[in-house]
N, CA, C and O atoms as a GROMACS GRO file, in nm:
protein
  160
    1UNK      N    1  13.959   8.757   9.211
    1UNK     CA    2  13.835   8.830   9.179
    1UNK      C    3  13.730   8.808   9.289
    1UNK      O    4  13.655   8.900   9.323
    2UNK      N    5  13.725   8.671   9.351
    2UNK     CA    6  13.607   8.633   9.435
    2UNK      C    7  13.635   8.755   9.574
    2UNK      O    8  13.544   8.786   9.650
    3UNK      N    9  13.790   8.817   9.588
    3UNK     CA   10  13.805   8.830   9.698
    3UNK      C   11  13.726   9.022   9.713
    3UNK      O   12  13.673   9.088   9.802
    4UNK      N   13  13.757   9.041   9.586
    4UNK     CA   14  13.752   9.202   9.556
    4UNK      C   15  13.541   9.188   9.567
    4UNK      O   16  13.468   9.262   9.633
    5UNK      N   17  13.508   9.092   9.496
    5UNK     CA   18  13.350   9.107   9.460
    5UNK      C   19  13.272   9.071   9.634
    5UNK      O   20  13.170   9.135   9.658
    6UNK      N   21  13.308   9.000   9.712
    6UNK     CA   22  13.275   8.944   9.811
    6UNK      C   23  13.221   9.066   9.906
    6UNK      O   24  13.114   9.064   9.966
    7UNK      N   25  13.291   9.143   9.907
    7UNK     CA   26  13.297   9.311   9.979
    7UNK      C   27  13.150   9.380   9.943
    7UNK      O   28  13.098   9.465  10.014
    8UNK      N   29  13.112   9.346   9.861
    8UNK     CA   30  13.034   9.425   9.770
    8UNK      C   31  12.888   9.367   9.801
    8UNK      O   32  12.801   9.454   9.814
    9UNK      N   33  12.845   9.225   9.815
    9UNK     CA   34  12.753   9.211   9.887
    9UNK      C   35  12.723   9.194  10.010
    9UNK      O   36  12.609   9.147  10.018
   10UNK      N   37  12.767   9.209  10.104
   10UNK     CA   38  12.743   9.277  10.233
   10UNK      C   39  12.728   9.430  10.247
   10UNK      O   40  12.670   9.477  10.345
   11UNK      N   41  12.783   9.512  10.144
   11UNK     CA   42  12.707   9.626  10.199
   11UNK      C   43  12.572   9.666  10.204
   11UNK      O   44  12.526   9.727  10.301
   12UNK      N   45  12.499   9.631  10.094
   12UNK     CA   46  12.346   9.626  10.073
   12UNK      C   47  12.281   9.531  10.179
   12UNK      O   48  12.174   9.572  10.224
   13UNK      N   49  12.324   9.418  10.223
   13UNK     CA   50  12.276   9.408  10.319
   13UNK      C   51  12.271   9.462  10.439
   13UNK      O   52  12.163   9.489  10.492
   14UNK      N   53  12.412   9.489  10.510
   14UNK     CA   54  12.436   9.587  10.646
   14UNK      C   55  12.304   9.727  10.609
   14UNK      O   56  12.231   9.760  10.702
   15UNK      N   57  12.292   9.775  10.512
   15UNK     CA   58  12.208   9.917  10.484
   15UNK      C   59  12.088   9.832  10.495
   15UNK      O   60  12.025   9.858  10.597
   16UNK      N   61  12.046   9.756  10.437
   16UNK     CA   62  11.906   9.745  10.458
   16UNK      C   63  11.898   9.640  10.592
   16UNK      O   64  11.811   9.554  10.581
   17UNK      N   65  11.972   9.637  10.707
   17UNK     CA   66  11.939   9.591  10.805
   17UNK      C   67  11.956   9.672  10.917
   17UNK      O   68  11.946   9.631  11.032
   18UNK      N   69  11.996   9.840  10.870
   18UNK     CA   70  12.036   9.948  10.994
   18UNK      C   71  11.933   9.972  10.921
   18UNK      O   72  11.868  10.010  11.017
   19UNK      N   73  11.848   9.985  10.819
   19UNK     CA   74  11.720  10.076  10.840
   19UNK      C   75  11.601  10.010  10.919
   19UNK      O   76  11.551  10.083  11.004
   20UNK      N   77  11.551   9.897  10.908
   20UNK     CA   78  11.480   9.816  10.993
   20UNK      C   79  11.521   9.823  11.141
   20UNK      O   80  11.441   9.846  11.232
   21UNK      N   81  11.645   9.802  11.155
   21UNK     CA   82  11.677   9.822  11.335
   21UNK      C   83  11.643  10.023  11.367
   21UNK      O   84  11.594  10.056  11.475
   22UNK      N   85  11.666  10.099  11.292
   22UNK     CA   86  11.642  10.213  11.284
   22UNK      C   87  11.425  10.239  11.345
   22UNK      O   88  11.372  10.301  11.437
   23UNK      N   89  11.386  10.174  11.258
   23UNK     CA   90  11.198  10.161  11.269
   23UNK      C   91  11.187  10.098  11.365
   23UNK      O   92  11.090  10.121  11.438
   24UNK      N   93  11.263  10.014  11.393
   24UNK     CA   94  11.190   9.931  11.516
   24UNK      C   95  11.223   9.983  11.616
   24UNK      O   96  11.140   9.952  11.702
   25UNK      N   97  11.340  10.081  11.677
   25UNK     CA   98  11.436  10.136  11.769
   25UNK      C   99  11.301  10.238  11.762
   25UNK      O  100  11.236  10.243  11.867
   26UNK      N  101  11.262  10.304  11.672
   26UNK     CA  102  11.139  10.436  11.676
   26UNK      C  103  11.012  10.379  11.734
   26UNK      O  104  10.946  10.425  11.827
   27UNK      N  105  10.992  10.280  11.669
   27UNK     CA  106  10.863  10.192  11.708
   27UNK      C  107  10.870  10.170  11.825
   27UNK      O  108  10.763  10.195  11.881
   28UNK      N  109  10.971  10.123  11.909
   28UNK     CA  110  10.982  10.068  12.082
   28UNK      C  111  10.973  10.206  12.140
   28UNK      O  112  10.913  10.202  12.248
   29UNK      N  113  11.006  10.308  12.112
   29UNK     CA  114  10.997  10.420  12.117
   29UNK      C  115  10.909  10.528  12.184
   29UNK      O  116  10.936  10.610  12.272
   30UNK      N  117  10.768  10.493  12.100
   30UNK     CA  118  10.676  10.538  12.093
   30UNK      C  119  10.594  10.440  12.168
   30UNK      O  120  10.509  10.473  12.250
   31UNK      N  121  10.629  10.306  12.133
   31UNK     CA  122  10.529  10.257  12.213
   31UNK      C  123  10.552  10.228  12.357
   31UNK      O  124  10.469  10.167  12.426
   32UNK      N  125  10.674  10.274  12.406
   32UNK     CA  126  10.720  10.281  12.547
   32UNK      C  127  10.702  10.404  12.587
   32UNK      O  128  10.736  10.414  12.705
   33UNK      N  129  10.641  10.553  12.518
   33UNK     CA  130  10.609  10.670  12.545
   33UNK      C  131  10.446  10.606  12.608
   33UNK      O  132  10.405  10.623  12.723
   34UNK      N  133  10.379  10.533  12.502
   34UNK     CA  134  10.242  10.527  12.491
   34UNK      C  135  10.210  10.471  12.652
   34UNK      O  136  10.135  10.526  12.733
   35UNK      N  137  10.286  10.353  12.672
   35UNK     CA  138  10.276  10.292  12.785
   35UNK      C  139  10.325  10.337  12.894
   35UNK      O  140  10.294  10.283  13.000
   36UNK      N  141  10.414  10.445  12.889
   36UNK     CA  142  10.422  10.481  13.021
   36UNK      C  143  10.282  10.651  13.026
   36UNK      O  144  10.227  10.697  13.126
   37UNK      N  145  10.268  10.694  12.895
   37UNK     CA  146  10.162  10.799  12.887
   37UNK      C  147  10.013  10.716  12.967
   37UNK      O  148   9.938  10.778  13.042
   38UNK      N  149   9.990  10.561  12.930
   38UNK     CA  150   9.873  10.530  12.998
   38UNK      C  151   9.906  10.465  13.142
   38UNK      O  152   9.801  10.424  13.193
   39UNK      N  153  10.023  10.442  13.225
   39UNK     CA  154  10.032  10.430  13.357
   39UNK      C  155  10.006  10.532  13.425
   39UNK      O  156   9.929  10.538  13.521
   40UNK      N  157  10.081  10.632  13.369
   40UNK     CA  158  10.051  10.779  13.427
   40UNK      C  159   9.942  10.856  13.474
   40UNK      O  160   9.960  10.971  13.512
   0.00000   0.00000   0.00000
């Protein structure tokens, strides 16, 4: 049983750790638009 249930909490984690890398990937994003918009 431990082997079948084990599966099952890592997926909720993997999902809620591709949405955070997802915001922050947008966030570096924008703020590497911003900073090269004020070198410019």
């Amino acid at each position: 049983m431990g082997r079948w249930e084990a599966p099952r909490i890592p997926a909720p984690d993997s999902q809620r750790q591709q949405a955070p890398a997802r915001i922050s990937a947008a966030s570096r994003a924008l703020s590497h638009e911003r900073y090269v918009a004020v070198r410019s």
